[in-house]
C-alpha positions as CSV (number, residue, x, y, z in Angstrom):
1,X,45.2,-8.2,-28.9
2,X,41.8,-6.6,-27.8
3,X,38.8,-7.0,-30.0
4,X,39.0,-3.3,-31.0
5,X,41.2,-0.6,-30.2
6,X,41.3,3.2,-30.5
7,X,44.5,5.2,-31.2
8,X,44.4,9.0,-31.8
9,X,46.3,9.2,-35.7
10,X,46.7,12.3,-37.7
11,X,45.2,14.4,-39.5
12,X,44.5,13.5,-43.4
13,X,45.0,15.6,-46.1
14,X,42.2,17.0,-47.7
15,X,42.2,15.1,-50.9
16,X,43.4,11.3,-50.3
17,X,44.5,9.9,-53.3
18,X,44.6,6.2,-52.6
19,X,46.7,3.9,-54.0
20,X,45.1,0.4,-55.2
21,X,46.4,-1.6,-53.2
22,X,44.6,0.1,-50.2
23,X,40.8,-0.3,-49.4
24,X,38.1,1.6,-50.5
25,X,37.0,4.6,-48.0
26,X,33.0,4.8,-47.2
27,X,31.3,7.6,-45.8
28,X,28.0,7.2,-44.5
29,X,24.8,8.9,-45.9
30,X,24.5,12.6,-46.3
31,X,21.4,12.2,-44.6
32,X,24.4,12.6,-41.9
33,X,24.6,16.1,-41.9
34,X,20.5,17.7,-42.4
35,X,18.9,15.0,-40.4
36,X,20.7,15.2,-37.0
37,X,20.6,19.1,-37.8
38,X,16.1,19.0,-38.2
39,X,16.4,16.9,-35.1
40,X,18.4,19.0,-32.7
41,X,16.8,22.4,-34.5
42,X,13.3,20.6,-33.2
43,X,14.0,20.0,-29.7
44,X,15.4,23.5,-29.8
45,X,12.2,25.0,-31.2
46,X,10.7,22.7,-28.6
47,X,13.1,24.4,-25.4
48,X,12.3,28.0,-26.7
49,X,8.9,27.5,-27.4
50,X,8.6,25.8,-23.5
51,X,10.8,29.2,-22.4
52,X,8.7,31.6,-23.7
53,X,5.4,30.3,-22.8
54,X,7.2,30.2,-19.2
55,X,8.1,33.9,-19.3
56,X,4.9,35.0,-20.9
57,X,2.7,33.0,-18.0
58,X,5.4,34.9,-15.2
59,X,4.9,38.0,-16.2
60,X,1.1,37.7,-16.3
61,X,0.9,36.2,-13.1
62,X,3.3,39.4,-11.8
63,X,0.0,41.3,-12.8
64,X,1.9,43.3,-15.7
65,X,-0.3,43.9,-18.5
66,X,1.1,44.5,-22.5
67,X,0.3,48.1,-23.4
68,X,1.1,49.1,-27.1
69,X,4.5,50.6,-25.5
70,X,5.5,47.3,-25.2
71,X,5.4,45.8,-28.6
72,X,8.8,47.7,-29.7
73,X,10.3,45.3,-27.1
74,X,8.2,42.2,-27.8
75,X,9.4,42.6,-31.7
76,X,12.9,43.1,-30.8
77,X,12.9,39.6,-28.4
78,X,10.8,37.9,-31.0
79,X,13.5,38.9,-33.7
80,X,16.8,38.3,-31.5
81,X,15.5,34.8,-30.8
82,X,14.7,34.1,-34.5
83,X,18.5,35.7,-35.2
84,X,20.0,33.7,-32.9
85,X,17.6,30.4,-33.5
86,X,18.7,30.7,-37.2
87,X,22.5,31.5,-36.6
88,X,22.3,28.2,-33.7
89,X,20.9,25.9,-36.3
90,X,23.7,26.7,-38.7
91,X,26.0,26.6,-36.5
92,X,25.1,23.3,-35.7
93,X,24.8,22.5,-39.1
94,X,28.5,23.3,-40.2
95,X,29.8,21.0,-37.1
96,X,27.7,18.2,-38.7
97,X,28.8,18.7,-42.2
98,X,33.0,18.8,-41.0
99,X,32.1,15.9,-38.6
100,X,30.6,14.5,-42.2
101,X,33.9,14.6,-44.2
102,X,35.7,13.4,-41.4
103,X,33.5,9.9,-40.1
104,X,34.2,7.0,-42.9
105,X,34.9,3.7,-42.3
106,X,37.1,1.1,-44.5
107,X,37.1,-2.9,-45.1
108,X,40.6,-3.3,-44.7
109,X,42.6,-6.8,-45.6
110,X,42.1,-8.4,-42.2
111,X,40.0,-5.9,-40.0
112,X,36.9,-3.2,-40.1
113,X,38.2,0.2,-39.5
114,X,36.2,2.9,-38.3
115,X,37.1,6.6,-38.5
116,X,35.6,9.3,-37.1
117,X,36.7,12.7,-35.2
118,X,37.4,16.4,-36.3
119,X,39.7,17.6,-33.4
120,X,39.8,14.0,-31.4
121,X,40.6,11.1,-34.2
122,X,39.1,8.1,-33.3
123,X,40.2,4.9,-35.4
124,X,38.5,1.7,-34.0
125,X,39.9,-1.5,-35.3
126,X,37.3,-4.5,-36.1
127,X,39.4,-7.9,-36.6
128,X,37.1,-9.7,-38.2
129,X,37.7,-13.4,-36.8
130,X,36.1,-11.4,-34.0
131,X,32.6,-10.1,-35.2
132,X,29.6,-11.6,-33.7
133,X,26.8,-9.9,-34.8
134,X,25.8,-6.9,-37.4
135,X,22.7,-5.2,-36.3
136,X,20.4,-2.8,-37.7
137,X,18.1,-0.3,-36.1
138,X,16.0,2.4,-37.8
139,X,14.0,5.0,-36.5
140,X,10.7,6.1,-37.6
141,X,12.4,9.2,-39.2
142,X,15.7,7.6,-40.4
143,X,13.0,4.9,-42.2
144,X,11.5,7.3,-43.9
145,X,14.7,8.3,-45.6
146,X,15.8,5.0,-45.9
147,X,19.2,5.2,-43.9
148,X,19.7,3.1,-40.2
149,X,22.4,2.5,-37.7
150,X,24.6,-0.1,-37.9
151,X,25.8,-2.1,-35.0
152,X,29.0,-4.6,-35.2
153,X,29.2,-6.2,-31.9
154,X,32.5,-8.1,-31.1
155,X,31.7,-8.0,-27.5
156,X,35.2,-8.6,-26.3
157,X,37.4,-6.3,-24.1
158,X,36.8,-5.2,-20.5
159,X,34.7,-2.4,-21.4
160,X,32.4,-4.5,-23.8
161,X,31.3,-2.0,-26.4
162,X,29.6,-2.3,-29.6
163,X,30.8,-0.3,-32.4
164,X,28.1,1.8,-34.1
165,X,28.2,3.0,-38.1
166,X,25.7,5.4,-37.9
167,X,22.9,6.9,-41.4
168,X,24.0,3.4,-43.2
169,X,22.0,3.7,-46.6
170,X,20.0,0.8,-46.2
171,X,21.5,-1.0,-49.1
172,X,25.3,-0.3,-48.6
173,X,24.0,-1.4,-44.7
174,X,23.0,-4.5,-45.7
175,X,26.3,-5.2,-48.4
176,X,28.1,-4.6,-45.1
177,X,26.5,-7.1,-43.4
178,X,27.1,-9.8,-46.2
179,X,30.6,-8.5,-46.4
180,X,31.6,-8.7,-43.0
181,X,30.0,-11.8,-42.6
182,X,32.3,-13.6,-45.8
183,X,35.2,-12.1,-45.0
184,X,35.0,-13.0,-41.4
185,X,34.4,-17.1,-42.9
186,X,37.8,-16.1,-44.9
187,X,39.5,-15.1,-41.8
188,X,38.4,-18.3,-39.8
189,X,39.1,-20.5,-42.2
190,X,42.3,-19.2,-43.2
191,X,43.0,-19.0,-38.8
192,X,42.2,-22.4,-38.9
193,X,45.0,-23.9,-41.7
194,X,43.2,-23.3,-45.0
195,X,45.4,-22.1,-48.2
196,X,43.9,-18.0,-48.5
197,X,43.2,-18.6,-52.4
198,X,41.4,-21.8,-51.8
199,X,39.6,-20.5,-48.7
200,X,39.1,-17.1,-50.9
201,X,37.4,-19.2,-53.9
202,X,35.1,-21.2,-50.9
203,X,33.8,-18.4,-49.4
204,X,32.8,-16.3,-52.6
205,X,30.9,-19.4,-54.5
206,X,29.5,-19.7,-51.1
207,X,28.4,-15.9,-50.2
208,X,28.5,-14.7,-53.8
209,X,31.0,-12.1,-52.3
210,X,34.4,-10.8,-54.0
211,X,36.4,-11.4,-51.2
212,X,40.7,-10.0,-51.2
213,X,42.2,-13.2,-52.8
214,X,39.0,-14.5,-54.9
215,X,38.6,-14.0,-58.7
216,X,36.2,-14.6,-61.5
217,X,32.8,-15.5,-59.0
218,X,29.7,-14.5,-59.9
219,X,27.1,-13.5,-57.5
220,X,24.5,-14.9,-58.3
221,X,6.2,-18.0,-47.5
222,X,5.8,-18.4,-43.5
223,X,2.9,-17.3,-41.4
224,X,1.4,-14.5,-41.8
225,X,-0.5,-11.2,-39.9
226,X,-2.4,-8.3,-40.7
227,X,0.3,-6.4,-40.0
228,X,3.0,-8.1,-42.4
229,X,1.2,-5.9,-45.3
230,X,2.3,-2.6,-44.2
231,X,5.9,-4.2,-43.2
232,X,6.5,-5.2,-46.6
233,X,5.2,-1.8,-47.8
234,X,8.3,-0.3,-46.0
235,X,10.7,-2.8,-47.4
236,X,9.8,-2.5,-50.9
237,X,9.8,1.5,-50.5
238,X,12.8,1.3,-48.5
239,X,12.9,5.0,-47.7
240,X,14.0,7.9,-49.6
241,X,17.5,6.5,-49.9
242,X,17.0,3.1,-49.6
243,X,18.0,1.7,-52.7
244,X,17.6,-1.8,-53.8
245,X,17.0,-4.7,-52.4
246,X,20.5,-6.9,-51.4
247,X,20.6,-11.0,-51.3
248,X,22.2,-11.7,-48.2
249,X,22.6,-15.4,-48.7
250,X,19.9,-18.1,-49.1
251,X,17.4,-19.0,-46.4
252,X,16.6,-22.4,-45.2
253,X,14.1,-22.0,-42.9
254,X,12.1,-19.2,-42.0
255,X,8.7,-18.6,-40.1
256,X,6.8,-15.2,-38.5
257,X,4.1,-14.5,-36.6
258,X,0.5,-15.5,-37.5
259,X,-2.6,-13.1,-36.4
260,X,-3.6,-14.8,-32.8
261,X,0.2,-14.9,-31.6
262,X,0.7,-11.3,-32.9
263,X,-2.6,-10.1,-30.4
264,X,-1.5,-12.4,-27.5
265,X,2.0,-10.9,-27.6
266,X,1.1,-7.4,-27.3
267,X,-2.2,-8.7,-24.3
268,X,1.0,-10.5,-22.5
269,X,3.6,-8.1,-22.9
270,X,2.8,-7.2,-18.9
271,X,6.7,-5.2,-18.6
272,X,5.3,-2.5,-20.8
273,X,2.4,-2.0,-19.2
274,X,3.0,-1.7,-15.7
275,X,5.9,1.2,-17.4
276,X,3.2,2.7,-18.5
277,X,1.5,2.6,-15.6
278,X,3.8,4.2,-13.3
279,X,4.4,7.0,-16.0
280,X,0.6,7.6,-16.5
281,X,0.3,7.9,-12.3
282,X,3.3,10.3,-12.6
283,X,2.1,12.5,-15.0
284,X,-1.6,12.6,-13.6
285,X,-0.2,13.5,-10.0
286,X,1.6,16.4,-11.8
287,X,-1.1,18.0,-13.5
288,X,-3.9,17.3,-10.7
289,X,-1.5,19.7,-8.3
290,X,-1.0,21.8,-11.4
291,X,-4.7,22.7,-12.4
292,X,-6.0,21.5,-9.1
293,X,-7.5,25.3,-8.4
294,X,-8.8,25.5,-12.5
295,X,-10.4,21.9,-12.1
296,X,-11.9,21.6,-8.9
297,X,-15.3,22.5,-10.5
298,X,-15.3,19.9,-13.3
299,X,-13.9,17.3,-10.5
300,X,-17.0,18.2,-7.6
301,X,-18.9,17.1,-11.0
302,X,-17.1,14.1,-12.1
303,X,-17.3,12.9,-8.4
304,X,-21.2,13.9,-8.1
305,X,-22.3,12.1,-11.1
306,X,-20.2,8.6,-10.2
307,X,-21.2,8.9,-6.3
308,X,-24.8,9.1,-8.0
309,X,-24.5,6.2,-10.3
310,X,-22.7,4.3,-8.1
311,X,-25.2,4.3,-4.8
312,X,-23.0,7.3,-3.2
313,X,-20.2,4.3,-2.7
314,X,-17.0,6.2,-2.9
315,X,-14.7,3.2,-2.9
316,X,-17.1,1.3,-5.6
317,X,-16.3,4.1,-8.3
318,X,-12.5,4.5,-7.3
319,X,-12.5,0.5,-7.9
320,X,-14.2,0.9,-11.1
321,X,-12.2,3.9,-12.4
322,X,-8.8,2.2,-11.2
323,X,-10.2,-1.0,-13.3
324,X,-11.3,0.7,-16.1
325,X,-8.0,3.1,-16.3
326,X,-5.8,-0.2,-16.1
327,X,-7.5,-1.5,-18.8
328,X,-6.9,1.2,-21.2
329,X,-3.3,1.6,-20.4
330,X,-3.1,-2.0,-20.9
331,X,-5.3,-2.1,-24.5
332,X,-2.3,1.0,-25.7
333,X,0.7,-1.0,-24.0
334,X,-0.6,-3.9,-26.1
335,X,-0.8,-2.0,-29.3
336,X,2.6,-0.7,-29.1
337,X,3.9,-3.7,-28.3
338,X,2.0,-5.3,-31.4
339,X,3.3,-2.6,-33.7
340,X,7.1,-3.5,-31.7
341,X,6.1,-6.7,-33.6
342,X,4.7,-5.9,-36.7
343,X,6.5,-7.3,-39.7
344,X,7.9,-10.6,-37.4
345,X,10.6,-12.2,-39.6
346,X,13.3,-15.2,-38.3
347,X,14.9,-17.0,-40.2
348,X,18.2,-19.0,-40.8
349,X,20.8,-18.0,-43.1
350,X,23.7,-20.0,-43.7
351,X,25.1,-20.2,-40.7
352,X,23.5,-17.1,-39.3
353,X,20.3,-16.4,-37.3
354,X,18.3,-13.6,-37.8
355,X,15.6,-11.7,-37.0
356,X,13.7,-8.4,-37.7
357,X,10.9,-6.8,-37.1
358,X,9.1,-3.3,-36.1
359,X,6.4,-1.8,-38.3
360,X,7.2,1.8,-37.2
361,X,11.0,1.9,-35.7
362,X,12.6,-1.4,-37.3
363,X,15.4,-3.3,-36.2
364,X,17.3,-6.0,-37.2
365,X,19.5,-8.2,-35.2
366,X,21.9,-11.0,-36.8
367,X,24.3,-13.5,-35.2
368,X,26.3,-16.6,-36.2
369,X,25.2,-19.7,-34.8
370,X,28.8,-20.2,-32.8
371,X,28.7,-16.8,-31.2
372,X,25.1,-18.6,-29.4
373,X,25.6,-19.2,-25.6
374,X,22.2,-20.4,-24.9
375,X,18.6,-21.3,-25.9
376,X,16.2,-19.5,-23.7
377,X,12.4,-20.5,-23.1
378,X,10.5,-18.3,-20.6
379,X,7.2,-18.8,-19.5
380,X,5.6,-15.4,-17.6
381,X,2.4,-17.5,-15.3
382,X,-0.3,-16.2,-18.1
383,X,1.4,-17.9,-20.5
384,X,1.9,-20.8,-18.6
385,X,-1.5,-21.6,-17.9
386,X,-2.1,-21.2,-21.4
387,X,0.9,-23.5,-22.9
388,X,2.8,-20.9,-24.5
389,X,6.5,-19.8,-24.0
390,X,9.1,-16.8,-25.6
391,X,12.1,-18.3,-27.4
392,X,15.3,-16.2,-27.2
393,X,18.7,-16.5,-27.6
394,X,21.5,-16.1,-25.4
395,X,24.8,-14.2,-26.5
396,X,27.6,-12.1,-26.1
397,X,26.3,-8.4,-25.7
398,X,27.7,-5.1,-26.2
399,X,26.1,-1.8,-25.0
400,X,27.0,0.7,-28.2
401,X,29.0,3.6,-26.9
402,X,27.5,6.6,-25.6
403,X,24.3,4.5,-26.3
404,X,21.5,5.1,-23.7
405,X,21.8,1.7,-22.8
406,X,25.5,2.0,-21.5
407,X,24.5,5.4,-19.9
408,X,21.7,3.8,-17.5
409,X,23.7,0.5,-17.6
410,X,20.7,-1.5,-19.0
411,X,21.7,-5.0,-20.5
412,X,20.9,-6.1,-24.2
413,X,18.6,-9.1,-23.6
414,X,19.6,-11.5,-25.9
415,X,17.4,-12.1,-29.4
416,X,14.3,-13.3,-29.2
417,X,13.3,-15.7,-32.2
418,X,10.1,-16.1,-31.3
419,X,7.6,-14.0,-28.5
420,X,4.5,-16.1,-28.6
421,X,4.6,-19.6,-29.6
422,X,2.7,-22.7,-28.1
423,X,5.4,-25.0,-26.0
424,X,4.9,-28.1,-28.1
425,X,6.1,-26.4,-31.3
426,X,9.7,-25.3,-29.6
427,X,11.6,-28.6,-30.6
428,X,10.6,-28.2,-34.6
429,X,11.4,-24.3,-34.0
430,X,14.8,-24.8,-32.8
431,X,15.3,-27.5,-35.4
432,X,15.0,-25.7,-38.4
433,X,16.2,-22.2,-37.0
434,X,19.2,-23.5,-34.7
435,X,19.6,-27.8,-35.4
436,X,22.7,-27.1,-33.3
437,X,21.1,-27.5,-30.6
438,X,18.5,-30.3,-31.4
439,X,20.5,-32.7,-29.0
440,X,19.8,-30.7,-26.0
441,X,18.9,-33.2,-22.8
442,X,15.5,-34.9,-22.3
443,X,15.9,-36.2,-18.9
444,X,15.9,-33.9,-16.2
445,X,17.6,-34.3,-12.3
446,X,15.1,-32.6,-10.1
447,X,16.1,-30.7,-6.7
448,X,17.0,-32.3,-3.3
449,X,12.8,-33.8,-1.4
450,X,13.5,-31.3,1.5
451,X,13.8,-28.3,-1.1
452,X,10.4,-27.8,-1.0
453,X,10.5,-27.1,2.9
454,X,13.6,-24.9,2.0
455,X,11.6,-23.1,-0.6
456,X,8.5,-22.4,1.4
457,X,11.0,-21.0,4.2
458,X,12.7,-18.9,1.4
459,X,9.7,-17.6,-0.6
460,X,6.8,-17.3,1.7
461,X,9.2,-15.8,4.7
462,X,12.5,-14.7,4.1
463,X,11.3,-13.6,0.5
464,X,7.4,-13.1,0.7
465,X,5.6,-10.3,-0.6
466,X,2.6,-11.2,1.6
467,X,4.3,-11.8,4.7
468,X,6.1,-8.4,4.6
469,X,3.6,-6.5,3.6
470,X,1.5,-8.0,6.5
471,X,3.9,-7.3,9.0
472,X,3.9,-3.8,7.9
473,X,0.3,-3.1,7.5
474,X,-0.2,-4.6,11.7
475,X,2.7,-2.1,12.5
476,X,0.8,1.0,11.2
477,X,-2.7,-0.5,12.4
478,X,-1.4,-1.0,15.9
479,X,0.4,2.5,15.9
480,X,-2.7,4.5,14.8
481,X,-5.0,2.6,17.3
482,X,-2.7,3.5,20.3
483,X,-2.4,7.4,19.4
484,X,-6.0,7.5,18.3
485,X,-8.5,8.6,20.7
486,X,-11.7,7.1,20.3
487,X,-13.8,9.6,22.5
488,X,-12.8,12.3,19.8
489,X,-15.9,11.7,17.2
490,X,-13.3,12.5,14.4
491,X,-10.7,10.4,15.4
492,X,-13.1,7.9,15.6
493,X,-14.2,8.4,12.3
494,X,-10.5,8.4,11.2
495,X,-9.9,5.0,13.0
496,X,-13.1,3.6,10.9
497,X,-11.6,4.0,7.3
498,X,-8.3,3.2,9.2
499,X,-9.3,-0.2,10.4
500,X,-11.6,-1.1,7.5
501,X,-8.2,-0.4,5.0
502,X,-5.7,-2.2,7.3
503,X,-8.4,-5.3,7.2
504,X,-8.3,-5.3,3.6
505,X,-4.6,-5.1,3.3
506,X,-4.9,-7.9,5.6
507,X,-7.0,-9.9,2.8
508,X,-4.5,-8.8,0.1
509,X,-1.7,-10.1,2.2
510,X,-3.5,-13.5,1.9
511,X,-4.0,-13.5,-1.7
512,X,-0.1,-12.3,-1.6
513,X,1.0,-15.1,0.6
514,X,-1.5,-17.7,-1.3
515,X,0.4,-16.9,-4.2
516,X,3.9,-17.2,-2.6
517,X,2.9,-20.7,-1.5
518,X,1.9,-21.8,-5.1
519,X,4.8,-20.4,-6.3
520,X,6.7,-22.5,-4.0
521,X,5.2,-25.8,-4.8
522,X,5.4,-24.9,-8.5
523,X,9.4,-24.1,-8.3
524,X,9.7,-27.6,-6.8
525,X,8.0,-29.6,-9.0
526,X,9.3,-27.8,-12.6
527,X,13.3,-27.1,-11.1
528,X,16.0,-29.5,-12.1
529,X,19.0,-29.9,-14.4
530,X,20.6,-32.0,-16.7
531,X,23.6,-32.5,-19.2
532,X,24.6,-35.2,-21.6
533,X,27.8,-35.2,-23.6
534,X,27.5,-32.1,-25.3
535,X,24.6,-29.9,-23.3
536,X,23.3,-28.8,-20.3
537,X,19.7,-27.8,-19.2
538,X,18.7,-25.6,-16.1
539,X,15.1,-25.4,-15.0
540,X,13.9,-23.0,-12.8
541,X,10.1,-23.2,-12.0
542,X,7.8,-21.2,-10.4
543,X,4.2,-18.9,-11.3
544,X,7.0,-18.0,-14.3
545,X,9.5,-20.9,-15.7
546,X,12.3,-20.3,-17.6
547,X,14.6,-23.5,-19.1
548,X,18.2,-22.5,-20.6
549,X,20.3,-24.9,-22.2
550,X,23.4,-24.6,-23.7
551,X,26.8,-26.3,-25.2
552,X,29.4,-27.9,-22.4
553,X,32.0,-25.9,-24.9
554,X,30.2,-22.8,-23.9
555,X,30.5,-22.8,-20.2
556,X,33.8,-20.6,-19.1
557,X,33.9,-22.3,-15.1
558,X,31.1,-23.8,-13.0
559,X,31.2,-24.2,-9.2
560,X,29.0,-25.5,-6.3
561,X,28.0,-23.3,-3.0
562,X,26.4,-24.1,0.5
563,X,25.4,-22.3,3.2
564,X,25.2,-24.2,6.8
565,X,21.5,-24.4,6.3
566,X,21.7,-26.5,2.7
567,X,24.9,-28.3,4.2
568,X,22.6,-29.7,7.5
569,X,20.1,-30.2,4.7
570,X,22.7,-32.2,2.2
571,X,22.0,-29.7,-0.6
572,X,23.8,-27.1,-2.8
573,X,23.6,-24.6,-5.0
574,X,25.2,-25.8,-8.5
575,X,26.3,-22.5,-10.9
576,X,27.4,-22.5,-14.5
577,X,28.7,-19.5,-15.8
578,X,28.5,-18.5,-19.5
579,X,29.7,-15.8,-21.7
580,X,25.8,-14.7,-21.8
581,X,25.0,-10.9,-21.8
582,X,27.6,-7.9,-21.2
583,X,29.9,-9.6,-18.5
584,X,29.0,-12.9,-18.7
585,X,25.9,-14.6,-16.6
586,X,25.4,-17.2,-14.1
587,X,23.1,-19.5,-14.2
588,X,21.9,-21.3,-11.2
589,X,19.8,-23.9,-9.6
590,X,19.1,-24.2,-5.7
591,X,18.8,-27.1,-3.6
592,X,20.3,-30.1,-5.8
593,X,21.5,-32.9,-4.2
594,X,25.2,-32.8,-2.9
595,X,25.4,-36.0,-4.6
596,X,23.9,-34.8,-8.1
597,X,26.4,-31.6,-7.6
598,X,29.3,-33.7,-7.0
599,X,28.5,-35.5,-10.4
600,X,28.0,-32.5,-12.1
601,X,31.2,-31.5,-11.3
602,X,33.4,-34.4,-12.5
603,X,31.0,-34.0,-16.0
604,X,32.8,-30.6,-16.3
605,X,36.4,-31.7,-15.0
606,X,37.6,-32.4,-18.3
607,X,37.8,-29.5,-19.8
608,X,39.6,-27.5,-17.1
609,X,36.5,-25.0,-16.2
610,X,35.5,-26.5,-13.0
611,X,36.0,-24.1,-9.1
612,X,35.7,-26.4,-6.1
């Protein structure tokens, strides 16, 4: 049986009347129905206002001027789009309130059933021995209102889809979440031999939840930032709709983010900014050859007074306004990605992880500590140099259907429990938060002596920024000096700036290459792996390291590769593969001894998940 399935069922009738024996049908918020309708009306209003101003620019640049004959008309279009815009918008409005009546979703005996469908029925079946995770994510609008998205993620199947509860109240979202989680205990433990009405009685004194079978149970500060404050203003609010507050469960340990690893996450966070970056050049290029004619005057004036302040040196003040640009993008990338962090919270309840945050669009990710593949620690080469490191998690993901993630077939990236924290503080991190994996290997196998020649070879050469860049930059400079002709004064003056710019990409291939060297040395020194009875451990070093380890019961097959290069050199590449991310991931190391390999491979023969 897959982990959910979809059948087409009929139609309902109009007025259920359920018996008692069969569950309880919830409908999600009306927020539903209005909401999505204000958002699509918007980017309507948005589209016609865009239309309009198109037309209206048109006909002015046709040369047609608006005489008072032409008002009749311009009344009559102004009315037939505010008839139409109005008739659209309720339009829309109906199909949201019948797609409303019909989208419910029920906590069945053994499984989580979704509905949803007017013409189409869609029934998606949750077992719920198979949930992994219950997510949350909130936009800024749908906080406000106090509703969110729920996301139950059973990552199984071929097609690996999470199944998405969408305009949750915020309470009843998080009573689904403790829900789901007891009566998925109830289900395990009952797979696993228990008696149901003993197992029943367990899991409600434990969860303080009612679950089919149980009767008479009664349900029953870490560091700190300046941007906590205004996170706990929106939990205690909780939106319009919010509610009240809902124990989940109690927490044993639980930690967030203090003030100076708040600013260093958003001054690291490098991925953003370089995003930003790209988009900023976009958009400039667009407008610069849209207004080009308009603001040639106010450029001749920008470029006069820097040419002045800066000695009349051209390439001084495009230096200076490339650094001083970068450094702006990078001060907003680092807001937003402080604000992505605002309100920090992980903690570990029960046997669940979770973690939240977001001060303006929230989101809440929780997983059971089984459903873990892997511990993650990253180090980017700032925060290597300065001792600090990301902490994530590793587990089974699922894009959410019609999602924009499955559309541009972007990967969840596990959870990260912690974005900033100082290396020597991981061990007591991933003993309160995940103890599971306190036993993780100390000793580490480093790669094969002649890896580092191997590397060098790989990175600097086959690999190397530097080196290609290099051997493109000659290829231009010797192309434009042998179809130049220096007698011709502005050729000559062409092959100046020509020269001058390829000798400078020359010295930037250095630096490139410098770097590719260090990076070299670096991978050989931090790269091993290592496994005890229970773990494994997989370094990979570099300017950037990144350590995974993870449970022997967690690998799915592992397997050794050569090529005729690491096979004269005795080496090979050992690969583990995990049920990591949406498909599964491999991790690898290159260049380990054949011998080491060899021995890796009997300490995974036992279990059957071994390719030779």
């Amino acid at each position: 049986m897959s982990d959910f399935q979809q059948q087409t069922i009929p139609s309902e009738p109009t007025q259920p009347q359920p018996q008692a024996d069969e569950p309880q049908r919830h409908h999600v918020h009306h927020s539903y129905i209005w909401l999505n309708s204000i958002q699509v009306a918007v980017t309507l209003l948005v589209v016609m206002a865009f239309t309009s101003f198109s037309s209206i620019i048109g006909v002015l640049a046709d040369g047609q001027a608006f005489g008072p004959g032409s008002v009749p008309l311009v009344l009559f279009a102004l009315g037939a789009s505010v008839v139409g815009f109005v008739l659209l918008v309720g339009l829309i409005g109906l199909i949201q309130w019948w797609s409303y009546k019909h989208l419910y979703y029920e906590l069945g005996a053994e499984e989580f059933n979704l509905y949803s469908g007017i013409f189409n029925k869609k029934r998606v079946h949750v077992p719920y021995q198979r949930i992994q995770s219950v997510d949350q994510r909130a936009t800024l609008m749908q906080r406000v209102f106090g509703v969110c998205t729920v996301s139950i993620d059973t990552a199984g199947g071929a097609a690996n889809k999470a199944v998405q509860v969408p305009y949750v109240q915020k309470t009843r979202a998080e009573e689904l979440r403790r829900e789901l989680f007891a009566r998925k205990q109830l289900a395990v433990a009952v797979q696993n031999g228990a008696a149901p009405e003993a197992a029943a009685q367990a899991v409600a004194a434990a969860t303080g939840v009612l679950v089919p079978g149980a009767t008479g149970v009664a349900a029953d500060r870490p560091a700190s930032n300046v941007l906590d404050a205004p996170a706990e203003i929106w939990q205690d609010v909780r939106g319009v709709f919010g509610g009240q507050h809902v124990d989940t469960g109690a927490v044993s340990y639980e930690y967030g983010l203090s003030n100076k690893e708040l600013v260093f996450t958003g001054l690291s966070n490098h991925t953003a900014f370089w995003v930003v970056v790209l988009g900023a050049f976009g958009a400039v290029s667009q407008l610069a050859s849209l207004f080009s004619g308009a603001a040639e005057p106010m450029v001749d004036q920008a470029v006069t007074l820097g040419t002045h302040l800066f000695g009349g040196n051209l390439i001084a003040l495009g230096v200076a306004a490339f650094f001083v640009g970068s450094v702006v993008i990078w001060a907003i990338s680092a807001v937003g990605a402080c604000l992505s962090y605002g309100g920090f919270r992980a903690c570990r309840r029960g046997s669940r992880i979770e973690v939240e945050r977001g001060l303006l669009q929230h989101q809440f990710q929780g997983v059971d500590v089984d459903r873990v593949q892997s511990i993650m620690v990253k180090q980017s080469f700032i925060r290597r140099l300065i001792g600090y490191c990301e902490i994530s998690l590793g587990k089974i993901d699922a894009a959410a259907e019609g999602s924009d993630e499955q559309q541009q077939g972007l990967a969840p990236q596990g959870v990260v429990i912690h974005p900033f924290v100082k290396l020597n503080r991981v061990p007591e991190i991933l003993a309160g938060i995940a103890p599971e994996f306190a036993d993780v290997p100390a000793e580490t196998t480093p790669v094969a002596p002649v890896a580092l020649r191997r590397a060098l070879i790989r990175r600097c050469l086959l690999q190397g920024t530097g080196f290609w860049l290099a051997v493109v930059i000659a290829a231009g400079h010797i192309a434009v000096n042998i179809a130049a002709n220096p007698a011709d004064p502005a050729q000559a003056a062409s092959l100046g700036f020509v020269n001058a710019g390829a000798w400078a990409g020359y010295a930037l291939c250095v630096a490139l290459f410098a770097f590719d060297v260090a990076g070299s040395i670096l991978w050989f020194r931090g790269s091993g792996f290592a496994y005890n009875d229970r773990f494994m451990q997989v370094s990979n070093g570099g300017l950037a390291r990144e350590t995974i380890s993870f449970p022997r019961k967690k690998i799915q097959f592992g397997y050794t590769k050569t090529n005729p290069f690491q096979r004269r050199a005795g080496t090979a590449t050992v690969n583990a593969r995990t049920a990591a991310g949406v498909g599964g991931t491999t991790i690898r190391l290159i260049d380990a001894r054949v011998e080491d390999a060899q021995d890796w491979l009997e300490w995974i023969k036992p279990h059957g998940n071994v390719i030779q």
